[in-house]
N, C-alpha and C positions, 0 to 999 in steps of 0.2 A: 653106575658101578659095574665093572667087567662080572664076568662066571668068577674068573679065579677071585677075585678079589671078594667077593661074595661068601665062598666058600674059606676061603681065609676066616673071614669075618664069623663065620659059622661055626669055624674050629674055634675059634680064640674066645668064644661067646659061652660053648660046650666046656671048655677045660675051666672060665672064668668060673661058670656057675657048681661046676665040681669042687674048686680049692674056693671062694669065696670066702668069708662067712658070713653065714646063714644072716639075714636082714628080716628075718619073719616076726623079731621081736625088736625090732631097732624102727629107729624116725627117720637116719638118712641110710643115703645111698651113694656110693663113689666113683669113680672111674676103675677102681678095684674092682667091684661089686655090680650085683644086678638079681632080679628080682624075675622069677617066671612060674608057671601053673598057680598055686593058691599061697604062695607066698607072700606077705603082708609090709608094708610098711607100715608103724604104730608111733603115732603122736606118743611123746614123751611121757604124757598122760594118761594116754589111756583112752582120749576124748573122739579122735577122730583114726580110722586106718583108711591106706591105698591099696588097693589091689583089682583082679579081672573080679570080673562079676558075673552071670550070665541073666539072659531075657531069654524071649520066646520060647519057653520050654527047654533052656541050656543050647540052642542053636545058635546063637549069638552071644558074644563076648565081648565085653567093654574095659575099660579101664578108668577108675571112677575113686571118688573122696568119698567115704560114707561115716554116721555118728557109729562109734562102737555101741552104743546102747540098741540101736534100729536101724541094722546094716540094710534097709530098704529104706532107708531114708537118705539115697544117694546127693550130695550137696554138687557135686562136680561131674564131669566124664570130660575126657581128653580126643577117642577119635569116635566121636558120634556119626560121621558119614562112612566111616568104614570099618564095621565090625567085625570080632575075628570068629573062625567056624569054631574053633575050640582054644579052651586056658592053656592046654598044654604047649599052645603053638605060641604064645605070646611072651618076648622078653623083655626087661623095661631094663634099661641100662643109659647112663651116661658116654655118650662118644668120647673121641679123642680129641675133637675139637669143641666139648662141650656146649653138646646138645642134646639132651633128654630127649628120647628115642625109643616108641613102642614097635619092635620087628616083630614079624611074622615067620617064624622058621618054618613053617609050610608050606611059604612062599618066597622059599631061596631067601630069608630074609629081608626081605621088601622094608619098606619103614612104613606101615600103617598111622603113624602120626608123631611129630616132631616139634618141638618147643620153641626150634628156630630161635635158639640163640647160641651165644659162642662164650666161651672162655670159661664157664662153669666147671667146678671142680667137687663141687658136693649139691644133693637135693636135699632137701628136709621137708618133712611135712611137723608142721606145727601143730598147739591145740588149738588154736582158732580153725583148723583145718586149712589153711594156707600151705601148699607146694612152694617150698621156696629152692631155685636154685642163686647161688652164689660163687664168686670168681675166689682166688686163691687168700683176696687181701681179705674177705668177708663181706663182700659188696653187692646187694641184689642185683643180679641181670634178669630173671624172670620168675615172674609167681602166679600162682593159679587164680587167686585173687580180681588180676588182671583182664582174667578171661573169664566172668563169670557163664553157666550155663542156664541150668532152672529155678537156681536156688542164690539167695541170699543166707548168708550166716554172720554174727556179730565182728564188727570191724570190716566187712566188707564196702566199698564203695559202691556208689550206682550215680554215677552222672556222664562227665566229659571232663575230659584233660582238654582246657582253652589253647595249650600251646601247642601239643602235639596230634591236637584230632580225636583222641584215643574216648573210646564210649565204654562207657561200664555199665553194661544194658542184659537184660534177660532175653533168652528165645525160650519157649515151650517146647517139653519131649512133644514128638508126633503121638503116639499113646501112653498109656502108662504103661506098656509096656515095651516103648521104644522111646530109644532118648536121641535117638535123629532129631534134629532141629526141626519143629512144629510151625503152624500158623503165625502164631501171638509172640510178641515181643513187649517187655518193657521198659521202656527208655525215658531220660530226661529232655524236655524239652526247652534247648536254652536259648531257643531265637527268641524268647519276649524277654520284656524287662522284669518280669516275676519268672523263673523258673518252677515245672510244675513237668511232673511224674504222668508219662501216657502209658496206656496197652491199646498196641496194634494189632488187627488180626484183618491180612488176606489185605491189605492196601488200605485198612481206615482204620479209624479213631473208633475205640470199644470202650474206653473209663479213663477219668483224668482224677488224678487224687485232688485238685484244686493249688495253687499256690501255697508256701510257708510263708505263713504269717509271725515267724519268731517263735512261738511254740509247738506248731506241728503244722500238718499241712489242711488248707482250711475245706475238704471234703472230706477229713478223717479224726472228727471229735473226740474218737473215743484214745486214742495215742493218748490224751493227758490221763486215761485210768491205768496206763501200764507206766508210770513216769517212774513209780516205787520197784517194777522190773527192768525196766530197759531206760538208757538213757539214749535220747536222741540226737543226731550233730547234723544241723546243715551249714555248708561252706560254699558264698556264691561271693568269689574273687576273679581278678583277672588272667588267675592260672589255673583255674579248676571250677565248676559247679558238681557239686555232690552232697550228695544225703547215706549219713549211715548208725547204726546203732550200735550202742552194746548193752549187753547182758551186766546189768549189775549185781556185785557180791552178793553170794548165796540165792538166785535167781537160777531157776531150772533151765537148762540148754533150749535155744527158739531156734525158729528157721522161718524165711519169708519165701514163698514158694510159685511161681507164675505154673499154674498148672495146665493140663491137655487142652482146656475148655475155656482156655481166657482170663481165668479168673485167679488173682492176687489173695493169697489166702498164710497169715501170720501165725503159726504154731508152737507149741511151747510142750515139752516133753514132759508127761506126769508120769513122775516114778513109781506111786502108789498104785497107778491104774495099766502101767507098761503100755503106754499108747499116746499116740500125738492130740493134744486138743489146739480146738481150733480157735484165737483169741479175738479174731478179723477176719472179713474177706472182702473182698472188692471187685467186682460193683455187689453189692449186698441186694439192689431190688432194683425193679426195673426203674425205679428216678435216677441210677449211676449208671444207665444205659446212653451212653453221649448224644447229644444233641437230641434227646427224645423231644422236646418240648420247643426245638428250633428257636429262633431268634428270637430275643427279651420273650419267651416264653418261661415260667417257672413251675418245679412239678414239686408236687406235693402227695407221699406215698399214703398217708391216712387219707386222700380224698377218691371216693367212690371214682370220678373223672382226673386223674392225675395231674395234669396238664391245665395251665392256666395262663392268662396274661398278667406283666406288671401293670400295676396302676396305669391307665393312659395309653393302652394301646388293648388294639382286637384283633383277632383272630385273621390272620393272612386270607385266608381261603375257607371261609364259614366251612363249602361244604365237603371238605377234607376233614375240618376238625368234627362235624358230624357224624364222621366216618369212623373217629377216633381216632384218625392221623393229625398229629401238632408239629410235625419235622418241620413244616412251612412255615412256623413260629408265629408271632404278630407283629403289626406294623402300629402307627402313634395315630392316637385319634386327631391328636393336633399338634402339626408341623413345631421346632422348635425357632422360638423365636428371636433368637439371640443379640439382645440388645432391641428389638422394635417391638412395638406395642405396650403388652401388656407384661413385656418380658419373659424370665424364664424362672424357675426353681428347683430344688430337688423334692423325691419322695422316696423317704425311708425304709428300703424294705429290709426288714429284721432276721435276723437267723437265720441266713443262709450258706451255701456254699458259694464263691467267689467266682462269678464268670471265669468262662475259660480267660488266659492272660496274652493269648498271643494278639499280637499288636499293641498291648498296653506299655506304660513307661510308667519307672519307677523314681521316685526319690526320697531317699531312706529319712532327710536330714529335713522334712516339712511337716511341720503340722498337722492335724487334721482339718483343722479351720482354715491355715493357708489353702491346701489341699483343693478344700471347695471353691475359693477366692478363683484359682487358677483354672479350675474347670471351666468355671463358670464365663471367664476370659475368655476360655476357646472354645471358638463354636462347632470343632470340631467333637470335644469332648462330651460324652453322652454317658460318663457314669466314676466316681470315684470310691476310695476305703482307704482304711489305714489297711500300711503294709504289715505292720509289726503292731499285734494287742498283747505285748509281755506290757507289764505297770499297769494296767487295769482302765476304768476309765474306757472313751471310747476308742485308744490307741493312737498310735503315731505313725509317722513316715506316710507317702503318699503313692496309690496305686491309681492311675487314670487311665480309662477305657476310649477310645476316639472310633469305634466302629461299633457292630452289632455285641450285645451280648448274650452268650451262648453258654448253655448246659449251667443256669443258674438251679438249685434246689433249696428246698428246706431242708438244714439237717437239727438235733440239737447240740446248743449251745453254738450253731452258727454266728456268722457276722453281719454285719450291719453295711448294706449297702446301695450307697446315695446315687438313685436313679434321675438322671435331668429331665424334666419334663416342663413343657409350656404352663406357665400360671392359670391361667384358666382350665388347666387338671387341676392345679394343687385347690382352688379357691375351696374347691367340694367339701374336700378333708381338714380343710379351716374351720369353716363355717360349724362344721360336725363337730370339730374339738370345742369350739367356744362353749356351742348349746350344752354339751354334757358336762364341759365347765359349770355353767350356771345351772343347768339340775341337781349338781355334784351336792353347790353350797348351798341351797336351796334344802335339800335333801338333807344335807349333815344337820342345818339348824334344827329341824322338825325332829331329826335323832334325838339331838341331845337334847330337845324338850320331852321327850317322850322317855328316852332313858332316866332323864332327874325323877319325874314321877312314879319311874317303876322301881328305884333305887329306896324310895321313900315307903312304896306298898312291900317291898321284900323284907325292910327292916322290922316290919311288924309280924311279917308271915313266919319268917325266920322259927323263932325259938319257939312256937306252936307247932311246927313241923317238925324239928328235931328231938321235940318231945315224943309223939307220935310212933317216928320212925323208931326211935330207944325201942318202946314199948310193944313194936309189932316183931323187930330185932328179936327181943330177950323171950318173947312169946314162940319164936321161931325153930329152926333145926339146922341154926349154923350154931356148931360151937364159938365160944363167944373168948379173948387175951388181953388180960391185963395189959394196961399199956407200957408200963412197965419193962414187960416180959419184952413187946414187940420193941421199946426203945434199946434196950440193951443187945436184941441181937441185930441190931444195924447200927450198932455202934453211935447211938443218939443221931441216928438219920444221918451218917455223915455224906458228904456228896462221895468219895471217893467208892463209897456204894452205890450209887445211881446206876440199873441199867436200863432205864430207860423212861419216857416221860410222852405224856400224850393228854388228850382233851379234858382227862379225869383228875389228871395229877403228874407224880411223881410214882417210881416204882424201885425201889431199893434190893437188893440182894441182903437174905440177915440168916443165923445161924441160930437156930433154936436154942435152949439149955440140955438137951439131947444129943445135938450134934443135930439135928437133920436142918439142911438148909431148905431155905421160903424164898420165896419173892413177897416183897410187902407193898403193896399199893395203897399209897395214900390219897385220900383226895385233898384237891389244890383250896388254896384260902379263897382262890379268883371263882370258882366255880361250885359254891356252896348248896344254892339251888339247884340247879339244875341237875348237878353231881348227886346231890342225894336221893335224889327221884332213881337214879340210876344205880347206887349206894343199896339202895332198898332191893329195888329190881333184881338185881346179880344176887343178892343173898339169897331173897324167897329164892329165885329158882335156881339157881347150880348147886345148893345147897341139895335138890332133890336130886342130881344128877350124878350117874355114876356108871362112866365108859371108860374104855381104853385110849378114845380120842377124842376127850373133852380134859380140859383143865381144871386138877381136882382143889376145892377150895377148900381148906384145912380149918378156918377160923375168917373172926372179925371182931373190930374193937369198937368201940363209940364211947368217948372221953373228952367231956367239956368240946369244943369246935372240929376234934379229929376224925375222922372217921376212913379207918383202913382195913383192908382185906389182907388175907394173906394165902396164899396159894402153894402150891406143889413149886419146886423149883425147877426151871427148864434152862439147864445151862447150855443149850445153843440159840437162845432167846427166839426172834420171832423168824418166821422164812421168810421176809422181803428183806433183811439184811444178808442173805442169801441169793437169790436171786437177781439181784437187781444191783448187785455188786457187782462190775466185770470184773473180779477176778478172782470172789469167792463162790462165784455160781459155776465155775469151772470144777469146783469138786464134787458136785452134784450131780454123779453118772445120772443117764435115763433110767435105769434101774431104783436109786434112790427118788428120781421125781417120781417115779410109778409109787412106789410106797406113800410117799406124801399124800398124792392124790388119794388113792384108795382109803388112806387111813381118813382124810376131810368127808369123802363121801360116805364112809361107816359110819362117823360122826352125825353125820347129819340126817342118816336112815334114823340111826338112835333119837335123837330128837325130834322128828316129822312123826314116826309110827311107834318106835318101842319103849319108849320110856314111860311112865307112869303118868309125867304130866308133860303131854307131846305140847312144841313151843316152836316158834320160829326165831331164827338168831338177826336176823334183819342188817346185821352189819360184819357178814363173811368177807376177808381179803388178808391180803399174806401178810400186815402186819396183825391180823387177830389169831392165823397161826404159828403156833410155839413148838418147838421142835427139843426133844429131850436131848441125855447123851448117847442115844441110841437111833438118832433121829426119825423117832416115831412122831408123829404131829399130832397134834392135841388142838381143837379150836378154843377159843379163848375170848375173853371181852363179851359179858350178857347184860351188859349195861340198858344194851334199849332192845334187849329178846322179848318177844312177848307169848304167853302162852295161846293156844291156840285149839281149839276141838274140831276133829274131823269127822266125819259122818260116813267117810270109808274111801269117798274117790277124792282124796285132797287137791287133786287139779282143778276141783271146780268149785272147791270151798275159798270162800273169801269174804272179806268185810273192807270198809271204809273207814280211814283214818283223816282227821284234818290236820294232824303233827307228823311231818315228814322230815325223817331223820337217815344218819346214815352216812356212805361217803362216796362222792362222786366217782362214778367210773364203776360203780359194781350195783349201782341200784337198777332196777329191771323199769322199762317205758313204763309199765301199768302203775306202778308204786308212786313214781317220783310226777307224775301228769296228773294222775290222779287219787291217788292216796288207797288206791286197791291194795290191799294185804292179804299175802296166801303163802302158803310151802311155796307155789310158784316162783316167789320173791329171793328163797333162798336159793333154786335150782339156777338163775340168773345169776348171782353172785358165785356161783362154783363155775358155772361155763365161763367168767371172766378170768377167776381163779386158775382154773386148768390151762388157759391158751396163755396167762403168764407165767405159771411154771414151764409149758414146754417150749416158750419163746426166749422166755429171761428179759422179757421185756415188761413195763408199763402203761396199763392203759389210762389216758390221762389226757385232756386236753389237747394237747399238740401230738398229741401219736394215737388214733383211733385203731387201737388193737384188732379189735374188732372187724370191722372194716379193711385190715389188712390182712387177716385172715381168712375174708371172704371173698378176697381175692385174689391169694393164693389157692384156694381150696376150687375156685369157678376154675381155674386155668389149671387144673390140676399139676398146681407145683407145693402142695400141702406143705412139703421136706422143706422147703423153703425157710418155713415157718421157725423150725426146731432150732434151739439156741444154738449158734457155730463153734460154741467151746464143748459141747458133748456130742455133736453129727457126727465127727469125724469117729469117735470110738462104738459107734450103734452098729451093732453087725444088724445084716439083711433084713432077718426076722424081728429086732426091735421098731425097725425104719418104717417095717408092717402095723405093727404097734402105733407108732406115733400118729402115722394115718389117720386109724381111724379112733383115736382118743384127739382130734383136732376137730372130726365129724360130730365125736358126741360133744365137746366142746360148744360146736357151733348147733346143735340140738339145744343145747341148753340155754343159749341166748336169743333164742325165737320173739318174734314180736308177741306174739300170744300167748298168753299162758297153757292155753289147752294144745300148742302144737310142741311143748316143752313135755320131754320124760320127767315121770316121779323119780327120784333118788332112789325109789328100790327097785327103779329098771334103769337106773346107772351103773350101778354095779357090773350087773350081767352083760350089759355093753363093753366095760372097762375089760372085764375079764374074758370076754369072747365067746360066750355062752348065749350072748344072742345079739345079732345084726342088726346093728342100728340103721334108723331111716335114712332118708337122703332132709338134709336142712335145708328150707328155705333162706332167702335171703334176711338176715336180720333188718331188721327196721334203722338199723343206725348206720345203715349201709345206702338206706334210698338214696339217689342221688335228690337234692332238691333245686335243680336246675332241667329244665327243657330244655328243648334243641333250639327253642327261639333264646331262653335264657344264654345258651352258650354264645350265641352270635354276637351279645353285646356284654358280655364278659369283659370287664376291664382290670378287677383283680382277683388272682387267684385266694381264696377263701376256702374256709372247711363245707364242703356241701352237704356233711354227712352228721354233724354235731345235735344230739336231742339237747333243745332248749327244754329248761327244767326251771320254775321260779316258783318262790315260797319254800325256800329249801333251809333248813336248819342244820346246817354242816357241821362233820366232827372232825 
């Protein structure tokens, strides 16, 4: 463009933005009209505005889409490679030949960034936050959409237009606090016959979300717990591959975010709390770190050694993986055989994420049975799946692997996926199924001759016991309700009162003749004996009990075969419907889990030292606590509590039990091995307790908490740990906080009893009154494979799991 013509432009631009009208409150923008210094364009709603922004301290100027709610929470920018020195100099106007156009008037008008297209006659920004320009007839020529930058928002695409080239892909700001295009990108990858979501950073491969299986994508389980917020759409045609969501009715504004650092992180705006929480991220722990485990290697994040082989194959390079490098993956112990000898087969591996998919071939319209038929045909083929698990069952449609496979994991509720391997793998894990077969039935018969007889001795024991118990009952100091009274205020037990039910019974919500509401726990007809032992138990002692964080028992009745308690009412029922919910544990700032916690360990100082009859609860975990409407926590359930005398240093008082009870995941080594009973018992069951409240996670079986918090806390990445729906809102000094309540945490689950704090030097830990030690490594963390063990590794297993038997589970 000449001087003159420039300065033409410059006059015409000055006089435009003088007689205009003002756009600071409007959604478009005209060829009339334009928009400069802090002047807004506003979604019709209210939802999303355009306008400059600045960074680095106001030295830079952008032009950007942000929510009105969290004008930092910019979804868009326009000229990221060339910022402007100041807002006052930027003007955003529609050309004459219809092309949306940010100028620089401090630079003669320069065009600092252009939309490059033509014939447009109006811009609009929508509420989806969509820039849309369109031609005279109403016809889109370009929208922002199009272009995405760091952010996904609902109805956005993210794949490939198959006709025309076109990528619908994220690049990362370079900082957070520069929106210049970064390292990491994320893009769809549509060269295989499963289509599947990468991040790149710097020329490789950083996290692959796994293949869509029909309901989400299969390295992202948890998509099916936000189904009730978002709904999700993938479309893989021969004019397009794309993945996109939206925000279903009355569902809080999200945004899907590729941040500074690589990392995919899904957020969801809480009005209550004015802050983004964070619902996902991706890669979550070093098993979503790509190719960590190299070829047919599979990693598993609860194991002490991550990294394993599938069935039938070892370790590439023994002494790299003793190095604790697995990139080099494994190779097959035996060659596949494909049609000679002794043939070939599959092995099952369960709940996983889905090999990477490039070079595999899909066909939607086969079987899972065909499926194997045809693998099995080509000897090229070394691994199949169903593509699509919507209808239940093991799934349909047919995903075949004919090269290595790569970045396999465990995640839960993964999939199932049929590895080929020569026969002479498989015969091992026959042979083993059969035997435990024939133990199984073996074993059942002896049961049920053993149960008939004990069915025979309980019928006699029966109604001398319930005698007993009446008389120790009515001798006691629980006030005692007509049954009567208790059937009428639960409305004759109806179920529509049920809130909830467990090993003892049934538990009803009922309303007194006062008006004060109970919870009424009844015990079950199925569990007469064993229930009343426990019946009795809970009377004698919570009856003597009286905290602000225990559950107070109000009464009990005992009425021909019923026998119910009735308690204080806690209408936000127990905290593991809370936590363990994705997406009621998003309400739960760090602040309220601090309360939580403190209020469990008060609880439990009261019962170890200050109560009149000090007692151990033996079965602490977040369904035994209850949460008021104040969310104060109350521990709850004394069913198998037992009293307990201490002699002053209760870490070294203990005794021997041969009835071992309780529930998996929170019982301490010394208790459940060998029937040692101390307070120490209960200080193990709160160090479980605490690193699931600050995880929001489960320890259980397939996910050794424990163990992955031990190694988060070794590598110090402790934050790690902290549930992703509350990180994002923790200012600096809470993040300090959570630190070192992960420290007492893992203090508390010490292999020894005597290396475990008493509960009244928990506190003072919690509250920062005094410096907790440094934790050894728990015992459920030992790895129990040597370095010879790892060389002949052939499936990955839990190395870290305490075997526990003679366990009487609740």
């Amino acid at each position: 463009m000449g001087q003159s013509h420039r300065r033409l432009l410059l006059v015409s631009l000055s006089v435009l933005l003088l007689t205009a009208t003002p756009v600071a409150a409007d959604s478009t923008l005209t060829q009339r009209s334009a928009i400069a210094a802090d002047q807004r364009l506003v979604s019709p709603g209210d939802v999303f505005q355009l306008g400059l922004f600045p960074v680095a301290n106001g030295t830079k100027w952008f032009l950007g889409i942000w929510f009105t709610v969290s004008p930092a929470a910019v979804i868009w920018v326009a000229n990221r490679d060339r910022p402007l020195n100041a807002s006052s100099s930027g003007i955003l106007a529609l050309s004459g030949r219809g092309d949306l156009v940010l100028l620089d008037a401090a630079r003669d008008n320069e065009t600092v960034w252009s939309s490059n297209s033509s014939s447009a006659t109006v811009a609009q920004l929508r509420d989806n936050g969509n820039l849309v320009l369109a031609d005279a007839a109403g016809a889109v020529v370009w929208q922002s959409f199009e272009h995405p930058t760091n952010t996904f928002v609902a109805e956005m695409r993210c794949g490939k237009d198959l006709r025309t080239g076109a990528l619908w892909a994220l690049s990362s700001w370079r900082g957070a606090d520069d929106p210049s295009p970064g390292d990491f990108r994320y893009v769809m990858d549509t060269s295989s016959g499963s289509p599947e979501l990468h991040v790149w950073g710097k020329g490789r491969k950083t996290y692959r979300t796994g293949p869509w299986n029909g309901m989400r994508f299969s390295g992202i389980p948890e998509m099916t717990a936000f189904e009730d917020m978002f709904e999700f759409r993938f479309t893989n045609t021969t004019d397009e591959v794309s993945y996109v969501f939206r925000d279903r009715a009355g569902s809080p504004v999200s945004r899907v975010v590729l941040n500074e650092t690589g990392v995919m992180q899904r957020m969801v705006w809480d009005q209550a709390a004015v802050t983004w929480s964070v619902f996902w991220s991706g890669p979550r722990d070093q098993c979503d770190r790509y190719g960590l485990c190299g070829a047919f290697g599979v990693c598993n994040v609860v194991d002490a050694v991550v990294c394993g082989c599938v069935r039938g194959f070892r370790p590439s390079s023994p002494a790299e993986w003793r190095m604790r490098n697995a990139s080099g993956g494994c190779a097959r112990s035996t060659p596949l055989q494909c049609g000679l000898g002794g043939g070939d087969g599959f092995y099952a591996l369960r709940g996983v994420k889905l090999p990477e998919t490039h070079g595999s071939s899909v066909d939607a319209s086969a079987s899972l049975e065909e499926c194997g038929r045809r693998c099995l045909a080509n000897c090229s083929c070394t691994a199949y799946a169903a593509s699509d698990i919507r209808g239940g069952g093991g799934g349909s449609g047919c995903i075949q692997w004919f090269g290595e496979l790569m970045d396999t994991r465990f995640v839960d509720g993964g999939q199932d996926l049929f590895v080929r391997l020569a026969m002479s793998d498989l015969d091992t894990t026959k042979s083993k199924k059969f035997l435990t077969v024939i133990a199984a039935v073996i074993a059942g018969f002896a049961l049920l001759l053993l149960s008939l007889s004990f069915l025979i001795w309980r019928k006699f024991q029966r109604r001398r016991m319930g005698v007993a118990v009446f008389d120790d009952i009515m001798r006691g100091e629980c006030p005692t309700y007509l049954l009567e009274t208790i059937r009428a205020s639960t409305d004759g037990f109806r179920p529509e009162n049920e809130i909830g039910r467990g090993g003892f019974g049934i538990v009803y919500k009922g309303q007194m003749p006062d008006g004060q509401e109970v919870a009424v726990k009844r015990l079950s007809a199925e569990n007469r004996v064993q229930g009343l032992k426990e019946f009795k138990n809970e009377v004698d002692l919570i009856a003597k009990l009286q905290h602000r964080n225990l559950v107070r028992l109000l009464g009990c009745c005992i009425h021909c075969l019923d026998r119910i308690l009735v308690y204080e009412y806690m209408s936000n029922k127990s905290l593991d419907t809370f936590i363990f919910d994705p997406r009621r544990r998003a309400t739960l700032s760090w602040k309220a889990r601090m309360d939580i916690i403190l209020g469990v360990a008060r609880g439990l100082v009261y019962l170890h030292q200050d109560s009149r009859h000090t007692m151990i609860h033996r079965d602490l975990k977040a369904a035994n606590v209850l949460l008021n409407e104040e969310m104060v926590a109350k521990i709850s359930d004394f069913g198998i509590a037992k009293l307990f005398s201490s002699s002053g240093d209760n870490s070294q008082d203990s005794t021997i039990t041969e009835r071992i009870v309780g529930t998996y995941g929170y019982m301490s080594p010394e208790y459940a091995m060998d029937g040692m009973v101390s307070f120490m018992q209960d200080v193990y069951s709160f160090g479980v307790l605490l690193l699931e409240i600050v995880s929001g996670r489960r320890n259980q079986r397939s996910f050794n908490l424990i163990a992955h918090a031990w190694n988060l806390y070794e590598e110090n990445r402790s934050l790690e740990l902290l549930d992703p729906a509350v990180r994002g809102g923790c200012s600096p000094a809470e993040l300090e906080h959570v630190k070192t309540w992960i420290q007492v945490g893992l203090l508390c689950v010490q292999e020894s009893p005597s290396q475990r704090p008493q509960m009244a030097a928990v506190i003072p830990m919690l509250s920062h009154q005094q410096a907790p030690g440094r934790p050894l490594r728990p015992v459920v963390c030992m790895p129990a494979r040597t370095p010879v063990d790892l060389l002949n590794m052939e499936e990955n297993t839990s190395s870290n799991e305490l075997t526990i038997t003679n366990l009487e589970g609740r």
